[in-house]
PyMOL CGO cylinders between C-alpha atoms (Angstrom):
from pymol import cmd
from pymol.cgo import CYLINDER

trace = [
    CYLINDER, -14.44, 45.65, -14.56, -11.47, 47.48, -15.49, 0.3, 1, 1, 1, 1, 1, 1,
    CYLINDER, -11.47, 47.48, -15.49, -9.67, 44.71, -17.08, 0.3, 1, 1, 1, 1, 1, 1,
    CYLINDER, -9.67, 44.71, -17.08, -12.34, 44.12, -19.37, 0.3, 1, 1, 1, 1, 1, 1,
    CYLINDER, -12.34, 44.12, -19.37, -12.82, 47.28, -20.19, 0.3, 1, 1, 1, 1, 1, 1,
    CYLINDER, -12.82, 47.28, -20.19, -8.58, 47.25, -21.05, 0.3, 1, 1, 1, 1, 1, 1,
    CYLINDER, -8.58, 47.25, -21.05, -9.87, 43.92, -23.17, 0.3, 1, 1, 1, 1, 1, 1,
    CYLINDER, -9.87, 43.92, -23.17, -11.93, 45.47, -25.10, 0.3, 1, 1, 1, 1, 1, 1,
    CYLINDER, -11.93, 45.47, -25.10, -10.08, 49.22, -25.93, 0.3, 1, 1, 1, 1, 1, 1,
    CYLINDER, -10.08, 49.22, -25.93, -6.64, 46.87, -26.27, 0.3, 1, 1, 1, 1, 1, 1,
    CYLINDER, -6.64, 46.87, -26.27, -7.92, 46.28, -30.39, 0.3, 1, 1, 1, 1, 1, 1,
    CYLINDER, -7.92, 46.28, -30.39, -8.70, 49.39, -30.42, 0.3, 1, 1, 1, 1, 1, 1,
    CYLINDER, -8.70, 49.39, -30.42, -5.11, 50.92, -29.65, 0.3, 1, 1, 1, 1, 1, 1,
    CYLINDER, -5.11, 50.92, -29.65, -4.07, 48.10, -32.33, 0.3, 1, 1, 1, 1, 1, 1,
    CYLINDER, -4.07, 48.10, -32.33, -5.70, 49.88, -34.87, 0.3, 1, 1, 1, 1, 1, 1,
    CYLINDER, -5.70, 49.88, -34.87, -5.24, 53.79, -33.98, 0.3, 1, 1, 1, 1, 1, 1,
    CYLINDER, -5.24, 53.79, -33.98, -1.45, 52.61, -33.77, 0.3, 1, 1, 1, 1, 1, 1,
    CYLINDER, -1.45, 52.61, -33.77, -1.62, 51.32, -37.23, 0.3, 1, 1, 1, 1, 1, 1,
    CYLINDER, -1.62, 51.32, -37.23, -3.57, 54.21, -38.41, 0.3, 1, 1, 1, 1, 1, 1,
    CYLINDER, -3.57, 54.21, -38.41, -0.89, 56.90, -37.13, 0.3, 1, 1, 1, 1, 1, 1,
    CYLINDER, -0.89, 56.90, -37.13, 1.49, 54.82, -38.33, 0.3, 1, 1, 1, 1, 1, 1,
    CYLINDER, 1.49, 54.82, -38.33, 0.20, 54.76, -41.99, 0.3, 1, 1, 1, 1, 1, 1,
    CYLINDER, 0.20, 54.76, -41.99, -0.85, 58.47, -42.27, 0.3, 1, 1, 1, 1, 1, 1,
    CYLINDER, -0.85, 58.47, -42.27, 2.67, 59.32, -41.43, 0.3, 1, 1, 1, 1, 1, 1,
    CYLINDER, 2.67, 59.32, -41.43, 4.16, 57.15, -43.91, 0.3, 1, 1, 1, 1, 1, 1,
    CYLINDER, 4.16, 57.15, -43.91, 4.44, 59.29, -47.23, 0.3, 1, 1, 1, 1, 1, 1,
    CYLINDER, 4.44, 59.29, -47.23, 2.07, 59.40, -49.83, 0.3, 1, 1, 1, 1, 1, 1,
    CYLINDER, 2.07, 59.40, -49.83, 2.75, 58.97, -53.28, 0.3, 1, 1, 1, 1, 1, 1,
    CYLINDER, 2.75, 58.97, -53.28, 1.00, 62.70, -54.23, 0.3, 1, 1, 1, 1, 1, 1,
    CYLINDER, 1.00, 62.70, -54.23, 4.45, 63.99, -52.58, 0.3, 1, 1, 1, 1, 1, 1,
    CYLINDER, 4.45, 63.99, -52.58, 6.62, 62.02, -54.38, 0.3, 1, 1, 1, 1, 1, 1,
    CYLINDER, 6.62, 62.02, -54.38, 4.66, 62.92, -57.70, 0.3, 1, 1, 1, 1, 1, 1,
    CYLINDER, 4.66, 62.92, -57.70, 4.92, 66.78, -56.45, 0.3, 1, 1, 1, 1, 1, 1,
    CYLINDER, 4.92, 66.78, -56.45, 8.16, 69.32, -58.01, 0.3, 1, 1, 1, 1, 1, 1,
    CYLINDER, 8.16, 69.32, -58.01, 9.96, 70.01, -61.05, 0.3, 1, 1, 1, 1, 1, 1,
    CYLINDER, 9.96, 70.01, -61.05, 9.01, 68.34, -63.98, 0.3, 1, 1, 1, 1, 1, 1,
    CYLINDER, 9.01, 68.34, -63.98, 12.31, 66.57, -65.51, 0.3, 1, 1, 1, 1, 1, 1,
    CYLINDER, 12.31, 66.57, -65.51, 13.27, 65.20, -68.59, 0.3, 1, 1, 1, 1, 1, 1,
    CYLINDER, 13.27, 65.20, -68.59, 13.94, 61.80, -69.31, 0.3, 1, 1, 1, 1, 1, 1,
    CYLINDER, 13.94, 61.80, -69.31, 12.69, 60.79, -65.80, 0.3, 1, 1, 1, 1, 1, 1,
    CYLINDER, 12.69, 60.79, -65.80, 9.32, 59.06, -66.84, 0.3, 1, 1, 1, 1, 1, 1,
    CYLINDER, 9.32, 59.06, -66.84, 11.10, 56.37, -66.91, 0.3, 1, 1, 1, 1, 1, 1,
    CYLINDER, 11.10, 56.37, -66.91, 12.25, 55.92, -63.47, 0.3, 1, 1, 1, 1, 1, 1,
    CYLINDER, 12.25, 55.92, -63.47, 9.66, 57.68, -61.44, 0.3, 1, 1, 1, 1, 1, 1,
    CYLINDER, 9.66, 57.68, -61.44, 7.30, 54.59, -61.44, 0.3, 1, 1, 1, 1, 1, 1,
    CYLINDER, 7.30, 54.59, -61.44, 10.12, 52.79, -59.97, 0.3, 1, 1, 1, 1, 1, 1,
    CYLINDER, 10.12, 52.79, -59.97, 10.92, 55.46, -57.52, 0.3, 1, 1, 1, 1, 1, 1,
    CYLINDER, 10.92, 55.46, -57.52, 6.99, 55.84, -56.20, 0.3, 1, 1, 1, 1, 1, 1,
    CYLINDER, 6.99, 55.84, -56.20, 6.96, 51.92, -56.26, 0.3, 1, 1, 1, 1, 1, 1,
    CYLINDER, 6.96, 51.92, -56.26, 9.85, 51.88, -54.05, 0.3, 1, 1, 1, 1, 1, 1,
    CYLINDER, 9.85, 51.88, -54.05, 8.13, 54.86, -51.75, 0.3, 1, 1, 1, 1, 1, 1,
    CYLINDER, 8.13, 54.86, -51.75, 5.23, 52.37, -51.35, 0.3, 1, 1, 1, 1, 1, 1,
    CYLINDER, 5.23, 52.37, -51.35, 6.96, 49.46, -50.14, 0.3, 1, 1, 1, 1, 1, 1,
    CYLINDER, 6.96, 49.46, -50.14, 9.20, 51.29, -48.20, 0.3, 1, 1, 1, 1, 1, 1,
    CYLINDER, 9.20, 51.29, -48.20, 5.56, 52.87, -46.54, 0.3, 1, 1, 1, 1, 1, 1,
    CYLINDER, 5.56, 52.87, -46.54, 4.02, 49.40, -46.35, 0.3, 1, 1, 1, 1, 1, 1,
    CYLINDER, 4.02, 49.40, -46.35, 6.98, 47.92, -44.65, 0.3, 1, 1, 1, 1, 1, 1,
    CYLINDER, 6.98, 47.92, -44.65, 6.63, 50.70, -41.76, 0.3, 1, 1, 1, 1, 1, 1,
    CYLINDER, 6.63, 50.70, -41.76, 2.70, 50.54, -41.09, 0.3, 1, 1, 1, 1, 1, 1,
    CYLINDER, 2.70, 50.54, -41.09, 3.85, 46.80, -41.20, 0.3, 1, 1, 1, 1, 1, 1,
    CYLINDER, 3.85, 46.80, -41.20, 6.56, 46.48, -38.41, 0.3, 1, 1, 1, 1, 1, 1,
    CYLINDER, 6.56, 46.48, -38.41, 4.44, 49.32, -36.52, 0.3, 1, 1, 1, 1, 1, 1,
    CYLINDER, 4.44, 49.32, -36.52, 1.40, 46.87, -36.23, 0.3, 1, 1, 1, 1, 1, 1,
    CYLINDER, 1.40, 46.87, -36.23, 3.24, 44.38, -35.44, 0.3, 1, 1, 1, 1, 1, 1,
    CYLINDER, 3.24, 44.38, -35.44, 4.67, 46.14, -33.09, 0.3, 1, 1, 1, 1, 1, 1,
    CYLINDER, 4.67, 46.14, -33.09, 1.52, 46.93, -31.67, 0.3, 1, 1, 1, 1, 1, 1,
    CYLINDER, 1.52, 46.93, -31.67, 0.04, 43.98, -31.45, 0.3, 1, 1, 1, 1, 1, 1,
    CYLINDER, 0.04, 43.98, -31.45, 2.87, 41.80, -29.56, 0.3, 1, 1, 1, 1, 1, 1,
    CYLINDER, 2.87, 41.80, -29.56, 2.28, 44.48, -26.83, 0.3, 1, 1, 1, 1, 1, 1,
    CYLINDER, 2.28, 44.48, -26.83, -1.25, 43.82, -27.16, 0.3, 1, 1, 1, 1, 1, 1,
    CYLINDER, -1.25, 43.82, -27.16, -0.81, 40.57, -26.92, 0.3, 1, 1, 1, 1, 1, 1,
    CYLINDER, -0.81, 40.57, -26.92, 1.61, 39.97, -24.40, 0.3, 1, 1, 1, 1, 1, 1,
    CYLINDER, 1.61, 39.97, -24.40, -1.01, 42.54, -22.44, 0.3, 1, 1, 1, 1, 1, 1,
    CYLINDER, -1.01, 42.54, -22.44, -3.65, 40.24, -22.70, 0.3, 1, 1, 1, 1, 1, 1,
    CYLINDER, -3.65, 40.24, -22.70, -2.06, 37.00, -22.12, 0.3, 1, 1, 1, 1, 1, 1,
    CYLINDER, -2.06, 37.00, -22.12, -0.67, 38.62, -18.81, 0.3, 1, 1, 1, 1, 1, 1,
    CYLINDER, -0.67, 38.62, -18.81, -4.33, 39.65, -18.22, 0.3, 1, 1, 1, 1, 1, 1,
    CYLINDER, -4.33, 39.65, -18.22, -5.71, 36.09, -18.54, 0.3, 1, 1, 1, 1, 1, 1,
    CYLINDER, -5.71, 36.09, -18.54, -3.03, 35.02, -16.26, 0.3, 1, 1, 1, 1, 1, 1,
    CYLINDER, -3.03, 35.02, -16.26, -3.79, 37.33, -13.78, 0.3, 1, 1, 1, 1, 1, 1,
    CYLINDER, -3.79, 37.33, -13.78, -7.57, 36.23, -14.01, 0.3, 1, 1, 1, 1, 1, 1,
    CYLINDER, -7.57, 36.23, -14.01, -6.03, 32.36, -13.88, 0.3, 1, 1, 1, 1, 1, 1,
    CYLINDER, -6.03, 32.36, -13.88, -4.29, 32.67, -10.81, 0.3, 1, 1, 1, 1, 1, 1,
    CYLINDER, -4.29, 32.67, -10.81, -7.22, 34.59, -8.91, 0.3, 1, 1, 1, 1, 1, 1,
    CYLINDER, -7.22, 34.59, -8.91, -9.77, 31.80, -9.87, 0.3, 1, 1, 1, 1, 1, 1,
    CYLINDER, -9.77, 31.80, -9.87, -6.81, 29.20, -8.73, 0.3, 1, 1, 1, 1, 1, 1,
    CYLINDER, -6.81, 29.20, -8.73, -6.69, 31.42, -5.66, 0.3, 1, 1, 1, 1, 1, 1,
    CYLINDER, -6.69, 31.42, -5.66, -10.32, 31.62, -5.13, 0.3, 1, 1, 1, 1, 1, 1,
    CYLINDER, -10.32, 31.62, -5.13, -10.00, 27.30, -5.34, 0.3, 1, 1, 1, 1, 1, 1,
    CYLINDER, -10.00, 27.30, -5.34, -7.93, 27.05, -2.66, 0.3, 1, 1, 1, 1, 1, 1,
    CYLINDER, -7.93, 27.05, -2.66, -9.68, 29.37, -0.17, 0.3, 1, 1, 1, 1, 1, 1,
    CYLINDER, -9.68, 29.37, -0.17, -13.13, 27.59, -1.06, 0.3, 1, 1, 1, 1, 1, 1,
    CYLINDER, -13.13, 27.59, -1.06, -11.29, 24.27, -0.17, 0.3, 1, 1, 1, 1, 1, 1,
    CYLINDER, -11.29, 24.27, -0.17, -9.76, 25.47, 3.45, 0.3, 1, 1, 1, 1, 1, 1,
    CYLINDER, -9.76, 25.47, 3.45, -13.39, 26.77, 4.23, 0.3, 1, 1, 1, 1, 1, 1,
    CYLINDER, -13.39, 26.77, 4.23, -15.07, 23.44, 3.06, 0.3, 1, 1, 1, 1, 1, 1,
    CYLINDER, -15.07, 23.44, 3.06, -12.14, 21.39, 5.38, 0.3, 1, 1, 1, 1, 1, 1,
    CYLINDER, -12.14, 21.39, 5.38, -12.69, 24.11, 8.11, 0.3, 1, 1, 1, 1, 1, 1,
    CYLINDER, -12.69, 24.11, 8.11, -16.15, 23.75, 8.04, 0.3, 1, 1, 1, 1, 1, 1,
    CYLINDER, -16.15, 23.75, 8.04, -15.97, 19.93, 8.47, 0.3, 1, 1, 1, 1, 1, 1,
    CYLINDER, -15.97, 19.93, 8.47, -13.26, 19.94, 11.28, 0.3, 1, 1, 1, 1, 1, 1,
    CYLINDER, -13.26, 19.94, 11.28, -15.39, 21.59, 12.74, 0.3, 1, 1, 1, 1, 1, 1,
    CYLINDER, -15.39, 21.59, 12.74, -18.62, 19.61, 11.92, 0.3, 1, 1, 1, 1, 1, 1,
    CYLINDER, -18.62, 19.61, 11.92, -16.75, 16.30, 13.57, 0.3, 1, 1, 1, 1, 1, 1,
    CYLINDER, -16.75, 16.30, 13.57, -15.95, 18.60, 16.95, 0.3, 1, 1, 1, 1, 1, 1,
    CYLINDER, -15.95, 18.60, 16.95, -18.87, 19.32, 17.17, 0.3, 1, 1, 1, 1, 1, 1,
    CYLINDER, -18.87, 19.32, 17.17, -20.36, 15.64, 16.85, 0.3, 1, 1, 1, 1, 1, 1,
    CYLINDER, -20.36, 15.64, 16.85, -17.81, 14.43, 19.07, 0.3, 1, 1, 1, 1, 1, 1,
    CYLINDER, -17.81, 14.43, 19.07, -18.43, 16.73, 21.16, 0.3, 1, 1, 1, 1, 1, 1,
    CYLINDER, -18.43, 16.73, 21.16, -22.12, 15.65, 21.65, 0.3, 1, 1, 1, 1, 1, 1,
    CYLINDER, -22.12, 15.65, 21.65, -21.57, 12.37, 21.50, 0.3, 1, 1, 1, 1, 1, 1,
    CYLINDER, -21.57, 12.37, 21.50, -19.17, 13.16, 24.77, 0.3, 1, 1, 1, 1, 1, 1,
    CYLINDER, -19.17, 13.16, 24.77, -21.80, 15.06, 26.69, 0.3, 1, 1, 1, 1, 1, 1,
    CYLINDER, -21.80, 15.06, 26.69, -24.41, 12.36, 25.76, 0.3, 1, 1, 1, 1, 1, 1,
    CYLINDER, -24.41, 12.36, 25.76, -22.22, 9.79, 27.44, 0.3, 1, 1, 1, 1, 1, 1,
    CYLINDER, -22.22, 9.79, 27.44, -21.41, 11.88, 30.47, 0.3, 1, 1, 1, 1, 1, 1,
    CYLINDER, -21.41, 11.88, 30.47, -24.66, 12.66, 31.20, 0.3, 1, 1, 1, 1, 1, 1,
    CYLINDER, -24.66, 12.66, 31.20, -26.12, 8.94, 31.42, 0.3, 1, 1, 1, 1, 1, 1,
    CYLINDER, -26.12, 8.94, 31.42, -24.60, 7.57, 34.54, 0.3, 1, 1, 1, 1, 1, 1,
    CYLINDER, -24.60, 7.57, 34.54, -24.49, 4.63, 32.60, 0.3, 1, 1, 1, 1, 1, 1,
    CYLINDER, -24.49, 4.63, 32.60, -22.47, 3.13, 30.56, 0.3, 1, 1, 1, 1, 1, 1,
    CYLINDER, -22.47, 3.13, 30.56, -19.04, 3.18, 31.98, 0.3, 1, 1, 1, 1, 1, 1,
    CYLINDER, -19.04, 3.18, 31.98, -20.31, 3.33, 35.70, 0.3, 1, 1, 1, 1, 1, 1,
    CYLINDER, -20.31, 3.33, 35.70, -21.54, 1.45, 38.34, 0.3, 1, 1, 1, 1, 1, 1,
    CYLINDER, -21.54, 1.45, 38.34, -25.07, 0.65, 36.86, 0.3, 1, 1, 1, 1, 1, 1,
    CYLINDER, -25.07, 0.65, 36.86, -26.59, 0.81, 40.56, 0.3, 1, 1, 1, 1, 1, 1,
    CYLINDER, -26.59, 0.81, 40.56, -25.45, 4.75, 40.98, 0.3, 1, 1, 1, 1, 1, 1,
    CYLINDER, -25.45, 4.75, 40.98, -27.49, 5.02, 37.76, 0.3, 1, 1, 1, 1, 1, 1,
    CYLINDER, -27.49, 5.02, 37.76, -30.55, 3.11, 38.20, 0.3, 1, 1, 1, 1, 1, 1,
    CYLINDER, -30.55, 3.11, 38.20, -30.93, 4.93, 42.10, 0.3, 1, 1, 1, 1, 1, 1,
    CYLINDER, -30.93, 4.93, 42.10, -30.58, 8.52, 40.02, 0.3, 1, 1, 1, 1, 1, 1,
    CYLINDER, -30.58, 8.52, 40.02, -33.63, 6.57, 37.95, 0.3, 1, 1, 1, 1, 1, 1,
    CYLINDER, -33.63, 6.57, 37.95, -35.29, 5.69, 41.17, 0.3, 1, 1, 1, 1, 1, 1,
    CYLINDER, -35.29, 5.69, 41.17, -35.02, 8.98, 42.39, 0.3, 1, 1, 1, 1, 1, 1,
    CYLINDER, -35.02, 8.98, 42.39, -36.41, 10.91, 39.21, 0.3, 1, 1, 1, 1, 1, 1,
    CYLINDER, -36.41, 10.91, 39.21, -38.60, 8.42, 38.49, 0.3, 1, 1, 1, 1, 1, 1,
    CYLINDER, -38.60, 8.42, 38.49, -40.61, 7.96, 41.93, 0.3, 1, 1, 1, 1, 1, 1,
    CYLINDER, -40.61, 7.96, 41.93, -39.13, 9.66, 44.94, 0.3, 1, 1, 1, 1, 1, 1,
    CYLINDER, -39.13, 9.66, 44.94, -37.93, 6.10, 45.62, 0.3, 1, 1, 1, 1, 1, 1,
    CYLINDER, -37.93, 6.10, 45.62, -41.34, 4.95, 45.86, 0.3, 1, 1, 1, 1, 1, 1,
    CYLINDER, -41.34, 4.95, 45.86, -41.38, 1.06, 45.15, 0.3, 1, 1, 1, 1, 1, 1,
    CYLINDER, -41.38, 1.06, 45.15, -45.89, 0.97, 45.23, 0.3, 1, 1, 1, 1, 1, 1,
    CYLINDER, -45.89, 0.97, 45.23, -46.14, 4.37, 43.13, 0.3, 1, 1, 1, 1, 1, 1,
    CYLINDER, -46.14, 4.37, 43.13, -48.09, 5.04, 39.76, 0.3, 1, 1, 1, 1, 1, 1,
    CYLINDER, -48.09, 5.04, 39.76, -47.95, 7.36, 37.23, 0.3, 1, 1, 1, 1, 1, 1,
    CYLINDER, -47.95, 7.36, 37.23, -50.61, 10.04, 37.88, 0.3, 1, 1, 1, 1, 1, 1,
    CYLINDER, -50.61, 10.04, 37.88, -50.95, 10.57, 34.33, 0.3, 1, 1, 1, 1, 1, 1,
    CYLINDER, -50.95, 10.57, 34.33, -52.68, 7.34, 33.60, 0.3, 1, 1, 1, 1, 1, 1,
    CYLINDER, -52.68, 7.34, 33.60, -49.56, 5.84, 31.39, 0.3, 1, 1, 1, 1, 1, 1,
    CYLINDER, -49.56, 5.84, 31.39, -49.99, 2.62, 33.10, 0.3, 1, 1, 1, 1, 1, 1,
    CYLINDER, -49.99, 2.62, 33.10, -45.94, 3.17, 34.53, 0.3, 1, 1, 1, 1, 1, 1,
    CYLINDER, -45.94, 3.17, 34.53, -45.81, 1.52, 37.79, 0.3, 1, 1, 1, 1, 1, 1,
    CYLINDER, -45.81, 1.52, 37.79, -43.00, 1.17, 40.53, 0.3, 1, 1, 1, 1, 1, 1,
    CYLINDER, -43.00, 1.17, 40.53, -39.97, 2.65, 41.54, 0.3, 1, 1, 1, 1, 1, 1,
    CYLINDER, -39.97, 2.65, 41.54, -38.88, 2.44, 37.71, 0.3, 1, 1, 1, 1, 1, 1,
    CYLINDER, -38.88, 2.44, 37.71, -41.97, 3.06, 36.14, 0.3, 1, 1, 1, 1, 1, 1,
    CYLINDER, -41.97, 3.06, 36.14, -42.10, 0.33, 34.15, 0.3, 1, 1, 1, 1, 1, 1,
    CYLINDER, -42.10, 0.33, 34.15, -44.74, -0.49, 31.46, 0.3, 1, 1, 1, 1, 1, 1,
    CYLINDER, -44.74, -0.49, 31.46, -46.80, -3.26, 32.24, 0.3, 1, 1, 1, 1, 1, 1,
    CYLINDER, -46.80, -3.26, 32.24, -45.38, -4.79, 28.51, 0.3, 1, 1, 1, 1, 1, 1,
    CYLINDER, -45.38, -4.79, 28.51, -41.45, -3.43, 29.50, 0.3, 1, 1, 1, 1, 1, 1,
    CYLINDER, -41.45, -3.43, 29.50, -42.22, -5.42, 32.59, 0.3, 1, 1, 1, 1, 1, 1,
    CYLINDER, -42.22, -5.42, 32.59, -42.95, -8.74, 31.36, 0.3, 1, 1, 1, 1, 1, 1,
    CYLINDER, -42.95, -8.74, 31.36, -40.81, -8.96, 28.34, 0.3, 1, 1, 1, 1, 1, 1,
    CYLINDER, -40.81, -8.96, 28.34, -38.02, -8.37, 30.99, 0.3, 1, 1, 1, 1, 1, 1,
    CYLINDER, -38.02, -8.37, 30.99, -39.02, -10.69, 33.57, 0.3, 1, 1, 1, 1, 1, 1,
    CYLINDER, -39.02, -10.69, 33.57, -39.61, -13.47, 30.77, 0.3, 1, 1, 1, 1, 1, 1,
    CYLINDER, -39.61, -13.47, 30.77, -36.13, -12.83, 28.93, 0.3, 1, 1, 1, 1, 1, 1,
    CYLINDER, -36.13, -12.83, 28.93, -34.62, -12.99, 32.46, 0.3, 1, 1, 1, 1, 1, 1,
    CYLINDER, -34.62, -12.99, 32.46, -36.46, -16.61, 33.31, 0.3, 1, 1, 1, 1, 1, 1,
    CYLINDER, -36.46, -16.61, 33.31, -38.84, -14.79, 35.90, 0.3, 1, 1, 1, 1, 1, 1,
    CYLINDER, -38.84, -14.79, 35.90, -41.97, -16.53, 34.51, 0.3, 1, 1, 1, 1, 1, 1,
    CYLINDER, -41.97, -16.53, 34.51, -42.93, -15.91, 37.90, 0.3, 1, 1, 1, 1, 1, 1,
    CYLINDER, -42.93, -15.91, 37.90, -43.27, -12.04, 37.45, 0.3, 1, 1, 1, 1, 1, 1,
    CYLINDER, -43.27, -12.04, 37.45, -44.77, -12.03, 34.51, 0.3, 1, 1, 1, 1, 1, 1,
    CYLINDER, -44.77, -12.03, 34.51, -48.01, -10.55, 34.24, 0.3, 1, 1, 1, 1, 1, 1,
    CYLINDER, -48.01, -10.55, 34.24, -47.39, -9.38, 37.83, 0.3, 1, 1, 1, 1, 1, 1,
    CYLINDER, -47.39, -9.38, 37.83, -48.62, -5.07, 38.74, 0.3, 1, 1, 1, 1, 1, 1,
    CYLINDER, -48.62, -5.07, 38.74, -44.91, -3.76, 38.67, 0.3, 1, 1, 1, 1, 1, 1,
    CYLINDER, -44.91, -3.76, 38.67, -45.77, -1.77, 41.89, 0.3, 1, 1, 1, 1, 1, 1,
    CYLINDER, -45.77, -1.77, 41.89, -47.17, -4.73, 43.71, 0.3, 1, 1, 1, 1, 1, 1,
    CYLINDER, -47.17, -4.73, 43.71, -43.55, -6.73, 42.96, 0.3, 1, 1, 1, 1, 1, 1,
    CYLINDER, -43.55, -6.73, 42.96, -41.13, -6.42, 46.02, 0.3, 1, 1, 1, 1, 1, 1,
    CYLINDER, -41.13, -6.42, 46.02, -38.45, -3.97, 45.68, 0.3, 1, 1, 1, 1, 1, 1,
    CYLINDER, -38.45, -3.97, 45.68, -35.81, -6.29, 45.61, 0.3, 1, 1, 1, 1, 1, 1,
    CYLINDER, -35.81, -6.29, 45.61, -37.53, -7.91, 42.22, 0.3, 1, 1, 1, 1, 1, 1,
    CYLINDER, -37.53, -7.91, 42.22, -38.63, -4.13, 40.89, 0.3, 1, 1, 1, 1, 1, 1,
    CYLINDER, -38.63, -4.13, 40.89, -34.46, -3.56, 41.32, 0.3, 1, 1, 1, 1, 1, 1,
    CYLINDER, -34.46, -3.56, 41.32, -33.28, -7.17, 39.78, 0.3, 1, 1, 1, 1, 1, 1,
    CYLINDER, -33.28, -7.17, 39.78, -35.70, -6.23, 36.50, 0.3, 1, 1, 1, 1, 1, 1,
    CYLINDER, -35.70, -6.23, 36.50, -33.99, -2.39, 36.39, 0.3, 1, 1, 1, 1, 1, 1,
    CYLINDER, -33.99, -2.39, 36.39, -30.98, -4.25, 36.54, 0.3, 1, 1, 1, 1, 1, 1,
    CYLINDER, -30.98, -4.25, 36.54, -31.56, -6.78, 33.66, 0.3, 1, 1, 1, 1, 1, 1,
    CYLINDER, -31.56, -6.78, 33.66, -33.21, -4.11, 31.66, 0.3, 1, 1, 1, 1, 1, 1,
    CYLINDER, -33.21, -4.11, 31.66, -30.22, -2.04, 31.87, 0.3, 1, 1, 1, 1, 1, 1,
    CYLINDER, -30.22, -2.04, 31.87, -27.84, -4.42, 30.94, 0.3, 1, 1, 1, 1, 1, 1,
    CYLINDER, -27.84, -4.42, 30.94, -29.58, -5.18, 27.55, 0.3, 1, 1, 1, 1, 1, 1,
    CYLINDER, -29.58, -5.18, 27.55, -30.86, -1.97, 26.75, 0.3, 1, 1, 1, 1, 1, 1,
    CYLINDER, -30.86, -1.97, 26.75, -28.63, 0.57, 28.83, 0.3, 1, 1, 1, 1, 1, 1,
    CYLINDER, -28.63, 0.57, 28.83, -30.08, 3.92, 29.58, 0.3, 1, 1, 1, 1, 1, 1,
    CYLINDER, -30.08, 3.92, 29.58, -32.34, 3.71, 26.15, 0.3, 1, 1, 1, 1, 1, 1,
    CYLINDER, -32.34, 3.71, 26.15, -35.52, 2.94, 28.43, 0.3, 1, 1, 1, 1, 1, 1,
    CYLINDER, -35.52, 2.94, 28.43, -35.27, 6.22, 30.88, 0.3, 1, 1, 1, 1, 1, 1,
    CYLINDER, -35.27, 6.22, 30.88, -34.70, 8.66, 28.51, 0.3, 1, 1, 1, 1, 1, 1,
    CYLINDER, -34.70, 8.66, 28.51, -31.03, 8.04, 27.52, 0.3, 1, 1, 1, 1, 1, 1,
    CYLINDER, -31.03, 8.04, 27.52, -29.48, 9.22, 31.01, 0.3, 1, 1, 1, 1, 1, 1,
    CYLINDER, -29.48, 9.22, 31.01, -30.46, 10.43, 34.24, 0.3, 1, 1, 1, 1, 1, 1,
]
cmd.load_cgo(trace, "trace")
């Protein structure tokens, strides 16, 4: 605010300089005052002639005076105001690349705990499919879902889970077959096939 406000008063000064400059310049009524002399008319218009120029060149040099300081005020001004924006650019870039670093920890970071948490993928797929059994059914190869879901078995499989598995795995035999009323060894073979096409997408994504 208070280098527009210089901005705008800068002209200003320009002109009261000028002003000051030209009122005390002398004036040609002073020249023209005093003793009336003889055989002067002649060369007083030369003399207030040369009073005038010599009063023009002064308010002259003084504005210009005035306005190179004027101007070399402003121009430091705008650079000034140039440099903050430039600063401003920079700061508003770190935040951005702050802000993303942080963005891609934080991804990671859930990526990382959505790996650790599924027994899964890097493990031994039995330690993760017996967490399964456990959450799933107590370890209870004949259970059902209360709910009324249709889930069945130690894995709670869908009856349609169930069969696409047990066809894709050349079980034809299971197919169509109550998931609960399959022996536990088969319930465990289909966990097993189902979690090595589909990992731990079928139970929730971990265990």
């Amino acid at each position: 605010m208070r280098k527009r406000v210089l901005l705008i008063a800068a002209p200003l000064l320009v002109v009261a300089i000028a002003a000051s400059v030209a009122v005390a310049a002398p004036s040609d009524a002073e020249h023209s005052r005093g003793p009336k002399l003889d055989k002067l008319h002649a060369e007083r218009p030369i003399a207030a002639s040369e009073s005038s120029n010599a009063a023009l060149t002064i308010t002259d040099a003084g504005f210009e005076i005035a306005a190179k300081q004027v101007q070399d005020y402003v121009t430091d001004l705008q650079r000034q105001e140039v440099g903050a924006y430039l600063r401003s650019l920079d700061m508003q870039a770190l935040v951005d690349y702050v802000a993303s670093l942080q963005a891609a920890e934080a991804t990671q970071a859930a990526a990382t705990q959505r790996v650790s948490s599924a027994v899964s993928y890097g493990s031994n797929p039995g330690d993760f499919l017996s967490c399964v059994r456990n959450r799933e059914s107590g370890g209870n190869y004949g259970v059902y879902n209360s709910g009324g879901s249709g889930a069945a078995g130690a894995y709670q499989f869908m009856p349609g889970t169930w069969n696409g598995i047990a066809s894709s795995s050349g079980r034809s035999d299971l197919v169509g077959l109550d998931p609960a009323q399959a022996a536990p060894a088969d319930q465990d073979a289909m966990a097993q096939a189902l979690y090595a096409q589909q990992g731990a997408a079928p139970w929730g994504g971990g265990c």
